[in-house]
GUMAR-289673 format. One line per 5 residues: number of its first residue (from 1); for each residue x, y negated, z of N, C-alpha, C. Coordinates in steps of 0.2 Angstrom, whole numbers, padded with zeros to 4 digits. Atoms other than C-alpha are relative to their C-alpha. Example, Ala and Ser with C-alpha at 12.3 -4.5 7.8 and 13.67 -1.06 7.14 Angstrom:
! residues 2
1	0004 0006 0000 0062 0022 0039 0004 -0006 0000 ~ -0004 0006 -0001 0068 0005 0036 -0004 -0005 0003
! end
This chain:
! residues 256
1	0004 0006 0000 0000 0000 0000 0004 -0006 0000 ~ -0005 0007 -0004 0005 -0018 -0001 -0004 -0006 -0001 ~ 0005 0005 0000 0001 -0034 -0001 0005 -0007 -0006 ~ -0004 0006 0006 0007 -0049 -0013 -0003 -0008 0000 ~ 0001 0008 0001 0009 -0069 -0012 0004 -0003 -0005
6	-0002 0005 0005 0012 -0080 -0025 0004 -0006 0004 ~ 0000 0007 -0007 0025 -0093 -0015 0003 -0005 -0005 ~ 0001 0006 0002 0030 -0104 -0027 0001 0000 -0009 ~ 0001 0003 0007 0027 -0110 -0046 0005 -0005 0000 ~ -0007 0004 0000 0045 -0119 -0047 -0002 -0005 -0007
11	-0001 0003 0004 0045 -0135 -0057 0006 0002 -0007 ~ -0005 0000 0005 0053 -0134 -0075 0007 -0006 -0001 ~ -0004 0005 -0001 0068 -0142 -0077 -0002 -0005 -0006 ~ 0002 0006 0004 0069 -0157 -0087 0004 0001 -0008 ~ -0001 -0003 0006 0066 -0155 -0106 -0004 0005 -0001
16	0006 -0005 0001 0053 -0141 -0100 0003 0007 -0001 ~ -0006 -0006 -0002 0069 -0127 -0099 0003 0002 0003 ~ -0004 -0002 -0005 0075 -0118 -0087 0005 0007 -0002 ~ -0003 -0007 0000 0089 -0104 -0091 0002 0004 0007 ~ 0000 -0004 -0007 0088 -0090 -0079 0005 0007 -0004
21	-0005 -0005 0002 0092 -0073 -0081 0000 0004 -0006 ~ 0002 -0003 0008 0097 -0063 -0095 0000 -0005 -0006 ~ 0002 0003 0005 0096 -0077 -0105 -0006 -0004 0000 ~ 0005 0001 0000 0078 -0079 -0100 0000 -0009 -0001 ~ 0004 0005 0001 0070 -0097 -0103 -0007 -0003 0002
26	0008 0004 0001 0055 -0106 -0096 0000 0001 0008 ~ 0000 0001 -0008 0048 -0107 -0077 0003 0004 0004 ~ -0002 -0006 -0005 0054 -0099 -0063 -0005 0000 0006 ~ 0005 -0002 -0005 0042 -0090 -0052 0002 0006 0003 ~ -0002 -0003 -0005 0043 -0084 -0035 -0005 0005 0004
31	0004 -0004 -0003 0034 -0070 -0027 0001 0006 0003 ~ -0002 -0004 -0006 0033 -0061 -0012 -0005 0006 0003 ~ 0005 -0006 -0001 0026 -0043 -0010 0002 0004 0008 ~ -0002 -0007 -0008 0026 -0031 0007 -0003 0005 -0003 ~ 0002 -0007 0000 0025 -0013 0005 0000 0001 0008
36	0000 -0003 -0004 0019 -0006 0019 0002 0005 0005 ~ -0003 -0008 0003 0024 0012 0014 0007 -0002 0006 ~ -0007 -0003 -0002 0040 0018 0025 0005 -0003 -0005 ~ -0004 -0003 0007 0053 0015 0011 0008 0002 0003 ~ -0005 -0006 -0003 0066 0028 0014 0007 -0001 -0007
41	-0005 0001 0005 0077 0024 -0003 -0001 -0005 -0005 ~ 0000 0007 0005 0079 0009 -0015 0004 0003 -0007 ~ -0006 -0003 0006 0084 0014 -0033 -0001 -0006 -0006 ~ -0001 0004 0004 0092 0002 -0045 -0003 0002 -0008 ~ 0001 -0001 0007 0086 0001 -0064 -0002 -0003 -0006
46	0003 0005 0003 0085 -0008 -0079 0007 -0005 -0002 ~ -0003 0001 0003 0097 -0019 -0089 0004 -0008 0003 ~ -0005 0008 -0006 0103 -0039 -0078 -0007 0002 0003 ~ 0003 0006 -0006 0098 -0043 -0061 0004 -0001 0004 ~ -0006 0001 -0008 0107 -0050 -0045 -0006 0004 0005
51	0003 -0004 -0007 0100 -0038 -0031 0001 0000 0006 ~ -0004 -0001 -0009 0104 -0042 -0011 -0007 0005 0003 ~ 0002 -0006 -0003 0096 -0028 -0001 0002 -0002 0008 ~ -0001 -0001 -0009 0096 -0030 0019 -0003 0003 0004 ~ 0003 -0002 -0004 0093 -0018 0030 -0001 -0002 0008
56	0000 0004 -0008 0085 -0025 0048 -0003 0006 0003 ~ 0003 -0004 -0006 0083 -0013 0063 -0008 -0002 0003 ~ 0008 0002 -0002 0065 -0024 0065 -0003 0001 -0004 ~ 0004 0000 0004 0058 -0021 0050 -0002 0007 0001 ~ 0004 -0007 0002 0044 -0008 0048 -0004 0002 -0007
61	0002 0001 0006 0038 -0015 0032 0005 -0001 -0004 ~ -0004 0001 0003 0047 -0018 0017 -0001 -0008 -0004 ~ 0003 0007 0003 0047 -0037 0010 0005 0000 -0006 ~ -0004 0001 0007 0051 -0039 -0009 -0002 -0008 -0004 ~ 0003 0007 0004 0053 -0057 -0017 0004 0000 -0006
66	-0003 0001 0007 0056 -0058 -0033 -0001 -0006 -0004 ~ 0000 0006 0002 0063 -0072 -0043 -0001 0001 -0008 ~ 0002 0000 0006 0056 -0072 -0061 0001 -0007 -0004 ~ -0001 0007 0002 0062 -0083 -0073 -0003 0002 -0008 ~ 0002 0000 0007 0052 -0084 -0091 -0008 -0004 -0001
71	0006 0005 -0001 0035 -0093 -0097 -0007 0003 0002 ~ 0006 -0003 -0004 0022 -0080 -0087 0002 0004 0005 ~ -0001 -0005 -0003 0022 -0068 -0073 -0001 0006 -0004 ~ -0001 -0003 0003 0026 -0052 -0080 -0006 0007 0005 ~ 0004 -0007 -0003 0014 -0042 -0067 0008 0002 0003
76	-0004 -0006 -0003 0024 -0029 -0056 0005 -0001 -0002 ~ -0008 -0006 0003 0043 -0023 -0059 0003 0002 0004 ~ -0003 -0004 -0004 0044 -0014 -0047 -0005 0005 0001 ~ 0004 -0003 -0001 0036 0004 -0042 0001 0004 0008 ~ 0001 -0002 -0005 0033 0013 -0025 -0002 0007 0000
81	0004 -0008 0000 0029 0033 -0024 0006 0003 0003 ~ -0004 -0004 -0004 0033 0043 -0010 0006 -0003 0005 ~ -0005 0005 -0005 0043 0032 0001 0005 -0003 -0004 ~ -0004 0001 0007 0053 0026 -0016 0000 -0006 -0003 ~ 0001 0009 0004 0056 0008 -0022 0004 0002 -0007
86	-0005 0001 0005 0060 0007 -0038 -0001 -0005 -0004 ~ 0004 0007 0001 0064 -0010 -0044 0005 0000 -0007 ~ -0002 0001 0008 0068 -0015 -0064 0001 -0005 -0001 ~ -0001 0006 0003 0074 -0026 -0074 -0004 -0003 -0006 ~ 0003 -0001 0009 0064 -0023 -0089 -0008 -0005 0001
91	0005 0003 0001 0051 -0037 -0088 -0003 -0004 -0006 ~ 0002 0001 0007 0047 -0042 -0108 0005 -0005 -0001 ~ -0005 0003 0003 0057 -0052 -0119 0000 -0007 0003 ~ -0002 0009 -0003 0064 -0070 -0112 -0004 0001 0005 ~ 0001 0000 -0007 0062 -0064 -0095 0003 0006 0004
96	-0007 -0003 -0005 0074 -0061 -0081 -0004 0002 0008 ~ 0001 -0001 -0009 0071 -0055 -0062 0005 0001 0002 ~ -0002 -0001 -0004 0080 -0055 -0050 -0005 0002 0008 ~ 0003 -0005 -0005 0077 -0046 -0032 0005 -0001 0007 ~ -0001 -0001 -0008 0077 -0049 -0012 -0002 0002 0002
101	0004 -0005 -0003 0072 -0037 -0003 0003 0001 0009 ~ -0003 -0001 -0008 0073 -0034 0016 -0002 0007 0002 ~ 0005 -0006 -0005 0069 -0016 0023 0001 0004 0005 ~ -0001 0000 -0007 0070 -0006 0037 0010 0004 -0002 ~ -0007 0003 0000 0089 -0005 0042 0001 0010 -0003
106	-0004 -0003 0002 0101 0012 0033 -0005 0002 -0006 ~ 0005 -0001 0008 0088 0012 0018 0006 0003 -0005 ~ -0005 -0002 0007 0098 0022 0003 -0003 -0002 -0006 ~ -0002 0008 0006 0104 0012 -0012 0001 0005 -0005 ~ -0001 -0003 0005 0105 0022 -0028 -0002 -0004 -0009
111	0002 0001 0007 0104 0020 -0047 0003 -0004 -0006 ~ -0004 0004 0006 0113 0009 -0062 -0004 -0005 -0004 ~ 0001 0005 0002 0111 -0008 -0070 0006 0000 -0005 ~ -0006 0003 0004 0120 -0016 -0085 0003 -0004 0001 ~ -0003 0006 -0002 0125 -0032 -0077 -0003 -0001 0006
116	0005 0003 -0006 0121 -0041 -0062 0006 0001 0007 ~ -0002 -0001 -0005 0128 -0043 -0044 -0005 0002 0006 ~ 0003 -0004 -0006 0124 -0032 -0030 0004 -0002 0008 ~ -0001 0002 -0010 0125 -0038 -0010 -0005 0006 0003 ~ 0003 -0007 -0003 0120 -0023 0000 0002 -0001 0008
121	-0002 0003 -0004 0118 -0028 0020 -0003 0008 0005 ~ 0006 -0004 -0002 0114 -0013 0031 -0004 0003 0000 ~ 0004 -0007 0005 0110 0000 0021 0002 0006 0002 ~ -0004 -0005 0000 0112 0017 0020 0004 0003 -0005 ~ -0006 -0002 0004 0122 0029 0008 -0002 -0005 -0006
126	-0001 0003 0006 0126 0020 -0007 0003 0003 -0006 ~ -0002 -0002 0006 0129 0026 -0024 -0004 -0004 -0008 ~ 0002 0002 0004 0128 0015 -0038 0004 -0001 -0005 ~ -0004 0002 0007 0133 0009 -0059 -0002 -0004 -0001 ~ 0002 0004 0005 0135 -0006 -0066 0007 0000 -0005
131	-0006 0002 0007 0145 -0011 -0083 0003 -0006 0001 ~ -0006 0008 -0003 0148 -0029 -0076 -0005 -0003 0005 ~ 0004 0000 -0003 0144 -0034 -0062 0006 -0002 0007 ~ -0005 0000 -0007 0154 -0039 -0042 -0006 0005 0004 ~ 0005 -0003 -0001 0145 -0027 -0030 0004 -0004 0007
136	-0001 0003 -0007 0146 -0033 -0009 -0003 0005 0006 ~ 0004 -0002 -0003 0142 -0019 0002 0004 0000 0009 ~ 0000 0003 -0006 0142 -0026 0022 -0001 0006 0005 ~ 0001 -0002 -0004 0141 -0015 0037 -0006 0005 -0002 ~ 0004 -0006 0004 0132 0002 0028 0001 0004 0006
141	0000 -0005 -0007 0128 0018 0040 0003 0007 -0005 ~ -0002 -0005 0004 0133 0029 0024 0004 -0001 -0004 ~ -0002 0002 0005 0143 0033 0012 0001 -0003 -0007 ~ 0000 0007 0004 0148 0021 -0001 0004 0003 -0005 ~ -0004 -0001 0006 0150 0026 -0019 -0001 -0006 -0006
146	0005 0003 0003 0151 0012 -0032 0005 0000 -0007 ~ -0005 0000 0008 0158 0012 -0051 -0002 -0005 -0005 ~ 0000 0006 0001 0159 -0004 -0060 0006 0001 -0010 ~ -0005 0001 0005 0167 -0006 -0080 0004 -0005 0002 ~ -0001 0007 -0001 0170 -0025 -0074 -0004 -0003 0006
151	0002 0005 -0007 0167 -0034 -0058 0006 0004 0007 ~ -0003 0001 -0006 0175 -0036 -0041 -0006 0006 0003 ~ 0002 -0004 -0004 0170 -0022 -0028 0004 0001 0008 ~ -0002 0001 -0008 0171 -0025 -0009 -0005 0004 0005 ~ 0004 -0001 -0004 0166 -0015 0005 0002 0000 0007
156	-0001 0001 -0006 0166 -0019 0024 -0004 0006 0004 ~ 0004 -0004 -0003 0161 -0008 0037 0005 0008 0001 ~ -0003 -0006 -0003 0165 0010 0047 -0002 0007 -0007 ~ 0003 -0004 0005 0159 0021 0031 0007 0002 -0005 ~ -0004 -0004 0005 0167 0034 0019 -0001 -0003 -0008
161	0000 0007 0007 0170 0022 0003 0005 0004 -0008 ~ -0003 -0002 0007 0173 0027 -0016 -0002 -0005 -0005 ~ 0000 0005 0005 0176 0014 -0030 0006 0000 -0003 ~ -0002 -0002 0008 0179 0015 -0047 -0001 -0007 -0004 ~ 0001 0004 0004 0182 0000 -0058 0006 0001 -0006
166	-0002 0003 0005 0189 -0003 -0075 0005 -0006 0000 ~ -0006 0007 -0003 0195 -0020 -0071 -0004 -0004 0005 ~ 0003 0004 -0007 0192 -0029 -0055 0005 0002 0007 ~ -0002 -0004 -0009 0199 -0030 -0036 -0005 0003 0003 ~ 0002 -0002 -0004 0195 -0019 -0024 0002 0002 0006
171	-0002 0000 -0009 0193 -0021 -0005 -0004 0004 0003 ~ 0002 -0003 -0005 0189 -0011 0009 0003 -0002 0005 ~ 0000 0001 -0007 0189 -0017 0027 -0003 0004 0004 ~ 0003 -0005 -0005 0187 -0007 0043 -0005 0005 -0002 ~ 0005 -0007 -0001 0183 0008 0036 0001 0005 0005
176	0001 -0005 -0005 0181 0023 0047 0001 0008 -0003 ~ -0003 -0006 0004 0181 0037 0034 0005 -0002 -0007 ~ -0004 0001 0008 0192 0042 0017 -0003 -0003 -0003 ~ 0002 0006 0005 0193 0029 0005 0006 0003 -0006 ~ -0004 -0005 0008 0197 0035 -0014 -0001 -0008 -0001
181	0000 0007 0005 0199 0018 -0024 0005 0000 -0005 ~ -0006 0001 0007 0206 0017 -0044 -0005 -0007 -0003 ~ 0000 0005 0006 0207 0003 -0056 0004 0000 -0004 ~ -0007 -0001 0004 0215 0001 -0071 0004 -0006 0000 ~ -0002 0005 0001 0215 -0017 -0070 0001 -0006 0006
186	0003 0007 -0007 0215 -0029 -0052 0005 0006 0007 ~ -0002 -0001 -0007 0222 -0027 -0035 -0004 0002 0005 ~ 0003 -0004 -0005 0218 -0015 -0022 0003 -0003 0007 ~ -0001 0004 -0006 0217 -0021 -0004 -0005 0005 0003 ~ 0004 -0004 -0005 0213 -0008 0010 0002 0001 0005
191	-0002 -0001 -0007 0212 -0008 0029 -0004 0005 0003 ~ 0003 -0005 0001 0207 0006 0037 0000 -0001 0009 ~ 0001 0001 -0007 0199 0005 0056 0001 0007 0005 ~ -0003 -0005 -0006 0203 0023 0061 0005 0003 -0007 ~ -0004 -0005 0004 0217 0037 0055 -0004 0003 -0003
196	0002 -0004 0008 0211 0044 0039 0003 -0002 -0005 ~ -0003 0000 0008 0215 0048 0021 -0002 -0007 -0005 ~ 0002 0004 0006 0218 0036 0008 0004 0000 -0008 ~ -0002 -0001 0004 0220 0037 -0009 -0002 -0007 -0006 ~ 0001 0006 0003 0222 0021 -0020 0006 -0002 -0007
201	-0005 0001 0005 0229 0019 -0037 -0004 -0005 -0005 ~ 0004 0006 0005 0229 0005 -0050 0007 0001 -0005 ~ -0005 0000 0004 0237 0003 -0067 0004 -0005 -0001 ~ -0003 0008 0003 0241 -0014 -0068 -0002 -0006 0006 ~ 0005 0005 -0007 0238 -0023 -0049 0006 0003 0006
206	-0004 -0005 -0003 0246 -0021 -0034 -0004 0003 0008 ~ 0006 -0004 -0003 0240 -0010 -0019 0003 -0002 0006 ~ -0004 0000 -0006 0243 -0014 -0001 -0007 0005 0005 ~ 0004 -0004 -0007 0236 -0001 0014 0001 0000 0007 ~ -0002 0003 -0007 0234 -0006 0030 -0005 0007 0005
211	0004 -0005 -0003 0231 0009 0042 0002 -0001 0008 ~ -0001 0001 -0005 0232 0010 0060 0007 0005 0003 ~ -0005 -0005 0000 0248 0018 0068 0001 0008 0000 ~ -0002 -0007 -0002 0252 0036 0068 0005 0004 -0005 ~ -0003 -0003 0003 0257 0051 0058 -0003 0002 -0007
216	0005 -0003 0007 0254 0053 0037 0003 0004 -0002 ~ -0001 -0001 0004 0257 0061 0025 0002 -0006 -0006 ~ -0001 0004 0001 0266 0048 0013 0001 0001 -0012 ~ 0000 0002 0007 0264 0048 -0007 0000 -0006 -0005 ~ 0000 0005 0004 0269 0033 -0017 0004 -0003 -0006
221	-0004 0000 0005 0275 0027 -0032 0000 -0008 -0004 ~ 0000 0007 0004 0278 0010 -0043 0003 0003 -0007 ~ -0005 0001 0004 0285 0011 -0061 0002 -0006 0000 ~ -0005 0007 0001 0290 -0009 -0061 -0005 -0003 0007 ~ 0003 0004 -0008 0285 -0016 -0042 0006 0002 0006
226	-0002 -0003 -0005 0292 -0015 -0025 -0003 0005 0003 ~ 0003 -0005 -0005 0288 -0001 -0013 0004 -0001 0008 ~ -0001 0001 -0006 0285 -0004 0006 -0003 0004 0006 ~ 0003 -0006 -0005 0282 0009 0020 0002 -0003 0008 ~ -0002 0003 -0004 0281 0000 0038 -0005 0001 0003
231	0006 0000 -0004 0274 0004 0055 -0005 0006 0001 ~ 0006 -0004 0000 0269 0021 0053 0006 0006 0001 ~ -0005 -0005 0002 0277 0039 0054 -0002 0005 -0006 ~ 0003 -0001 0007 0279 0047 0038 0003 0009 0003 ~ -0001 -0006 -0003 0278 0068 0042 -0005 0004 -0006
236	0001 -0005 0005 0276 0079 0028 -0006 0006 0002 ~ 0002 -0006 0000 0265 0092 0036 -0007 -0004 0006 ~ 0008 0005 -0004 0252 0076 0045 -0007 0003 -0005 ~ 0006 -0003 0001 0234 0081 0043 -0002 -0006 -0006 ~ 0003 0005 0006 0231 0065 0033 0005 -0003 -0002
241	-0003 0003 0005 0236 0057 0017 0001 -0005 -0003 ~ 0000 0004 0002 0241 0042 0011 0003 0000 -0008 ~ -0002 -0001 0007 0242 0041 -0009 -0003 -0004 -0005 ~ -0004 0007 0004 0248 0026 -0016 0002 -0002 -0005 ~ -0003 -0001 0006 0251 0022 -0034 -0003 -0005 -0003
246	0000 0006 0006 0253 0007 -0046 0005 0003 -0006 ~ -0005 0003 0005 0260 0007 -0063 0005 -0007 -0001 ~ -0006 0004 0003 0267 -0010 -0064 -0006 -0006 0003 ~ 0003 0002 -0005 0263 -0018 -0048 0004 0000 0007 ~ -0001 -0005 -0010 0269 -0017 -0029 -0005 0003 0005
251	0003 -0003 -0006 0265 -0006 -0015 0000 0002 0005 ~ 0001 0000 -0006 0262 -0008 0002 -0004 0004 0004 ~ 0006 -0004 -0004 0258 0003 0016 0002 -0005 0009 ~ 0000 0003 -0007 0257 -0005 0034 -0003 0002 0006 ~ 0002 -0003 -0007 0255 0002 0051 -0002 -0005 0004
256	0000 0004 -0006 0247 -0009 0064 -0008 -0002 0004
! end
C-alpha cells in the first residue's frame, strides 16, 4: 500500500527550460510517496539517475521522493511486490528521475544503472553496476560489492568491501572485513579497522594500505614506483594477506 503527495510543481527556469536529467527538458516536479509495505530490498534499474538511499533505525515505512524533470508527470517509476522496491529510470522520452528514498535501516541495495551517482547511507548488503557513475556507500551492515566502468568508488564503514572499476579512485575506510579492490586506472586508498585480508591492485595509480599492527602475510609489487612496508610484521605463514600491486605507480603498506 502507499500513499502519494504532489509537493512541489518547481518554477521553469527562465526561457521556459530547465535541463535536468538525462538530457531531460522542461519542469521539474517533486513528489513524495510512502510505501507502507516492509521493504526488505531496493533494486536499481534503468538507464541515468542520481540515487541516495538512507537507511533509519526509526523508520517503519518507506518514503520515496522523486525528482522528475520533463514537461508531465510520467505516473509511477517505481514498483513494490513482495517487500521489493524497484525503482527506474525509464520514464518516456525528455524525462529524467532521480530518487530519495529513506527506509528502514540495513535495507539491501542491488541491481545496475548506465550512469548516475549512487549515496547509500545505512543499508544493507550492497551489490551493484554502473558504466559511469561515483558510488558513496556510508556506514552499511553488509557486504559491499560495487563495479563501475568510470566513476570514483568509496566505502566507509565495518563491512566486507569489493570494487571493481575501470577507471576511477577507490577508497575504503574502517573496514572490518576483506577488501578486494582493482582498477585499471586511479588510486587505491585503504584503511582497514581490524586485521584482515587485503587485496588491491591497480594498473596505472598508486595504492597505499593502512592496516592495524600485527602479523601478514606480505605480497607486493611495482614495475616503475616505489615500494614501502612499515609498521607491521611481515611472516610468511600469518593467517592474513596483504596483496599489493601497481604497474606504474607506488605502494604503500602502513602499520598503525
Amino acid at each position: 500500500m502507499s500513499r502519494r503527495v504532489a509537493l512541489i510543481l518547481a518554477a521553469v527556469t527562465v526561457g521556459g527550460t530547465l535541463a535536468g536529467c538525462d538530457g531531460a527538458v522542461g519542469a521539474r516536479l517533486t513528489f513524495e510517496d510512502t510505501e507502507t509495505v516492509k521493504i526488505n530490498e531496493i533494486v536499481l534499474s534503468g538507464r541515468h539517475s542520481d540515487v541516495r538511499i538512507t537507511g533509519s533505525e526509526t523508520a517503519t515505512e518507506t518514503t520515496i521522493r522523486r525528482i522528475i524533470t520533463g514537461d508531465s508527470d510520467p505516473g509511477t517509476t517505481y514498483q513494490q511486490k513482495d517487500g521489493v522496491l524497484t525503482l527506474t529510470s525509464d520514464c518516456g522520452p525528455d524525462c529524467g528521475v532521480d530518487y530519495e528514498i529513506t527506509a528502514p535501516a540495513a535495507v539491501s541495495v542491488r541491481g545496475e544503472l548506465t550512469s548516475g551517482d549512487v549515496g547509500l547511507i545505512g543499508v544493507g548488503p550492497v551489490d551493484i553496476r554502473l558504466t559511469s557513475g561515483d558510488v558513496m556507500v556510508d556506514h552499511g551492515t553488509g557486504p559491499v560489492k560495487v563495479r563501475a566502468t568510470s566513476g570514483d568508488l568509496n566505502v566507509v564503514g565495518r563491512s566486507e568491501v569489493t570494487l571493481d572499476a575501470q577507471s576511477g579512485d577507490l577508497g575504503v575506510l574502517n573496514a572490518a572485513g576483506p577488501v578486494t579492490v582493482r582498477t585499471t586506472s586511479g588510486d587505491i586508498d585503504v584503511q582497514l579497522a581490524e586485521v584482515n585480508s587485503v587485496t588491491a591492485a591497480a594498473t596505472n595509480g598508486d595504492v597505499q594500505v593502512m592496516v592495524p599492527p600485527g602479523a601478514y602475510q606480505v605480497r607486493t609489487g611495482s614495475s616503475s614506483g616505489d615500494r614501502e612496508v612499515v609498521g607491521i610484521t611481515e611472516d610468511a605463514k600469518a593467517t592474513h594477506v596483504l596483496d599489493v600491486h601497481t604497474r606504474a605507480g607506488d605502494v604503500s603498506i602502513i602499520g598503525g
